[in-house]
C-alpha positions as CSV (number, residue, x, y, z in Angstrom):
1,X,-54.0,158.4,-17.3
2,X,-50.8,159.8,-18.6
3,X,-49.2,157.5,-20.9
4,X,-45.4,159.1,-20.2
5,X,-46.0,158.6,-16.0
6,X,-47.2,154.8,-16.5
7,X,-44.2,154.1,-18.7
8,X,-42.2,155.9,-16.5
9,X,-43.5,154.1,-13.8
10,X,-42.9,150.5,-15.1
11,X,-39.5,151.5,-15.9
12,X,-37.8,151.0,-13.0
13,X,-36.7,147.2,-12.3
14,X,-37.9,147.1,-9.4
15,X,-41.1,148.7,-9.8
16,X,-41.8,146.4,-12.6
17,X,-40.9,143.6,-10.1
18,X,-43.1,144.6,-7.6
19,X,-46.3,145.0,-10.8
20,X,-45.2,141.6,-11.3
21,X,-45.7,140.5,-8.1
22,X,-49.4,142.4,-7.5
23,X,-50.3,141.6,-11.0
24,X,-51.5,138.5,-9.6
25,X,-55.0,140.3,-8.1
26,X,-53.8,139.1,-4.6
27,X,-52.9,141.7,-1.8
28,X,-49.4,141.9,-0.5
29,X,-47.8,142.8,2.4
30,X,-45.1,145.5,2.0
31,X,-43.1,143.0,3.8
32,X,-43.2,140.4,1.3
33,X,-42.5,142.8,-1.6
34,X,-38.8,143.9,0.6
35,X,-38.0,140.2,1.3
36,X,-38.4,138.8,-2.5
37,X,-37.0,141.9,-4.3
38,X,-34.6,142.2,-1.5
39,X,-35.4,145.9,-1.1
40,X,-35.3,148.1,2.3
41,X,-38.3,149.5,3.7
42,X,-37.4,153.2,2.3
43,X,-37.0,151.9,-0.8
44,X,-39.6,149.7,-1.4
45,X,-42.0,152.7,0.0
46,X,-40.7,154.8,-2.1
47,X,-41.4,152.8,-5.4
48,X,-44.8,152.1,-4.4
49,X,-45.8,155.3,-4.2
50,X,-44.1,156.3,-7.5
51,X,-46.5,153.1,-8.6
52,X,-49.8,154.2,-6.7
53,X,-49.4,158.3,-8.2
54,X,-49.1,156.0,-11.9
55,X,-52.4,155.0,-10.5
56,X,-51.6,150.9,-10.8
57,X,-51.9,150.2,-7.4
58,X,-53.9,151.0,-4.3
59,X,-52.8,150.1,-0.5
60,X,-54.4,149.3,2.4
61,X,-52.8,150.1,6.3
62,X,-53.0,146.8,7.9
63,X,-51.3,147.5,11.5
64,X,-48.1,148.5,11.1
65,X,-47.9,147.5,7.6
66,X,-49.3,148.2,4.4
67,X,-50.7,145.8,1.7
68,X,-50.5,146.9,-2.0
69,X,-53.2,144.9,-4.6
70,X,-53.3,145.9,-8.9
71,X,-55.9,149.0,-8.7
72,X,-59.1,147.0,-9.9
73,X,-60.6,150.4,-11.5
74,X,-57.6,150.7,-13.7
75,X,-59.2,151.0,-17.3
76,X,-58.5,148.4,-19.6
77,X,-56.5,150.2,-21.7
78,X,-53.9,150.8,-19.0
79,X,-54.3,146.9,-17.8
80,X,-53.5,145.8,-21.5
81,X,-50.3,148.0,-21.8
82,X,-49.3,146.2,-18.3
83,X,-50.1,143.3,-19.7
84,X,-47.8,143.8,-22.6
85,X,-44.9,144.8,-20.9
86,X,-44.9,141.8,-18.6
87,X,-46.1,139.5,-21.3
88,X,-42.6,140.8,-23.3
89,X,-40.4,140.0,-20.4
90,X,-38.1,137.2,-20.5
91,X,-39.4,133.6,-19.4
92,X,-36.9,134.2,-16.5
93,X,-37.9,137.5,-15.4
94,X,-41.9,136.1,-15.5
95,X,-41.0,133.4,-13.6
96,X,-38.8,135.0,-10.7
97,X,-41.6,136.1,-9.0
């Protein structure tokens, strides 16, 4: 995985909102992900593909949505760098979602 494109991916605020969200191991609905970061559909498509080419999430079509989950082959090298950035967040920002 290149280093640059994961970094770049997680640089986004929003993007890192949503890895904060799915770095919980659960699956969630597109849906969810636009109502708490308050993002339209577009948008919120857009970053998670930008997310799923970094290769940090996969999705699922479920219907007329689709539900993102934290990619569970991601090597553990990548996991720990994404567990570093959140870990260096602000109490608030960890909290939020």
């Amino acid at each position: 995985m290149d280093i640059s494109g994961l970094m770049s991916a997680l640089s986004e605020p929003t993007r890192l909102a949503a890895i904060r969200i799915l770095w919980d191991g659960d699956e969630h609905c597109v849906c969810e992900l636009m109502r708490v970061l308050g993002a339209t559909q577009s948008r919120m498509s857009r970053h998670m593909a930008a997310l799923k080419v970094a290769g940090l999430v996969i999705d699922r079509r479920d219907a007329q949505w689709v539900r993102y989950r934290r990619n569970p082959a991601l090597p553990p090298t990548v996991a720990a760098i994404v567990n570093a950035v959140l870990a260096a967040l602000p109490d608030e920002e960890r909290k939020a979602a």
